[in-house]
Structure formats: C-alpha cells, structure tokens
C-alpha positions, 0 to 999 in steps of 0.5 A: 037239279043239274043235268049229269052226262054219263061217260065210261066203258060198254057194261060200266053201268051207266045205263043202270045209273041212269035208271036207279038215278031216274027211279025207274025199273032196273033191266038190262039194256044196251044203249046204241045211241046218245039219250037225253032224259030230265036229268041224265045224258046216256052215251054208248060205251063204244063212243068213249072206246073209240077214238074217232066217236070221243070228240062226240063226247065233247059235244054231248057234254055241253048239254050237261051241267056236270060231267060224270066219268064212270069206272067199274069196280070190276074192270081191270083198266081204265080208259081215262088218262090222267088229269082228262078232266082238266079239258072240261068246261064243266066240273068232272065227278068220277063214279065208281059201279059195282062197288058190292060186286064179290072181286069188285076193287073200289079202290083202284078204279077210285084211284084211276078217277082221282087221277084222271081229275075227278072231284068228288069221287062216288062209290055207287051199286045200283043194286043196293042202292049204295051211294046213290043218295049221294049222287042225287044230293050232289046232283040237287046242291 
C-alpha cells in the first residue's frame, strides 16, 4: 500500500482521515507534531499556515509515495494556489472533508483542488465513511 502524506489547514480533518484510513477509533485530537504511521504522514495544519514552517512540507513529503492536499467542505478559502501541485515530485490527490456536513460546499472546495492540480479528486466524510473505500482503492493500486 503506498504511503500518503496529509497536507491542509488546522481542523480540515486530516487527523480524522487518518484515523478512518487507519481503522482506528474516531476522537478528536490535535496533531502538534509531524507523525509517521504504516500508511499515513500526519502534518500540523500550522505547518501549511505558516510561511516560514512549509518548506517542511516539502521535506516531509518525500517520506510519501503520494501527496494528499486536503480541503474541507466547509472552509471558506483555501490556502493552495494554483497548479501548486506542479512543485511535487510525487503524484498530488485533493481530498475534499466534510463533504456531508449541512453548509458543506463540495464543490468549491472540489474546484480549489482541481486548480490547484490536484488529480483525482475525492470527496470523503470520515463520519459516514463516504468516499473512503475510494481512497484506499487508490492508495492500494
């Protein structure tokens, strides 16, 4: 199974990904520090926030076979420019959270990713579980 690294801002859901990718219990936590686990990178959001802690993303990124850059359905920017996943040396998947959330809007954040470079595209609830078979095919393939 490839490795995925999880890129996005504080409370995107990349720490919940990783638990419902993982198999593990859903609860809250707050990442403070890069983790490494069997087939998941789990970054702070304050490292994709913040200018001078990013190029430690670039870093951690080559401990992964693909870079995973998420959106949340609910946020209401994003912090990825367009075609950023041009800079990679490994393929970019965008991942977009929340997806079932009642003012969640799928496809904006879906566009954010598509122009950032990001291909494919998922659209996941760790809640409902939507989307995540996806991801593991991907991951698995």
């Amino acid at each position: 199974m490839k490795k995925i690294i999880l890129i996005g801002r504080s409370e995107a859901g990349k720490t919940t990904l990783k638990q419902v990718l993982r198999g593990e219990a859903v609860e809250y936590a707050k990442t403070q520090s890069v983790n490494y686990y069997d087939i998941v990178v789990d970054t702070p959001g304050e490292y994709v926030q913040t200018r001078h802690l990013g190029g430690a993303l670039a870093v951690y990124s080559y401990e992964a076979d693909v870079i995973g850059l998420l959106a949340s359905a609910t946020e209401p920017y994003t912090l990825f420019g367009p075609c950023i996943a041009a800079t990679a040396t490994r393929p970019v998947i965008g991942i977009v959270t929340k997806c079932d959330e009642p003012n969640a809007k799928a496809e904006m954040a879906c566009g954010w990713l598509k122009e950032a470079g990001c291909n494919p595209i998922f659209c996941v609830d760790s809640i409902t579980r939507r989307g995540i078979p996806e991801i593991l095919s991907y991951l698995n393939s």
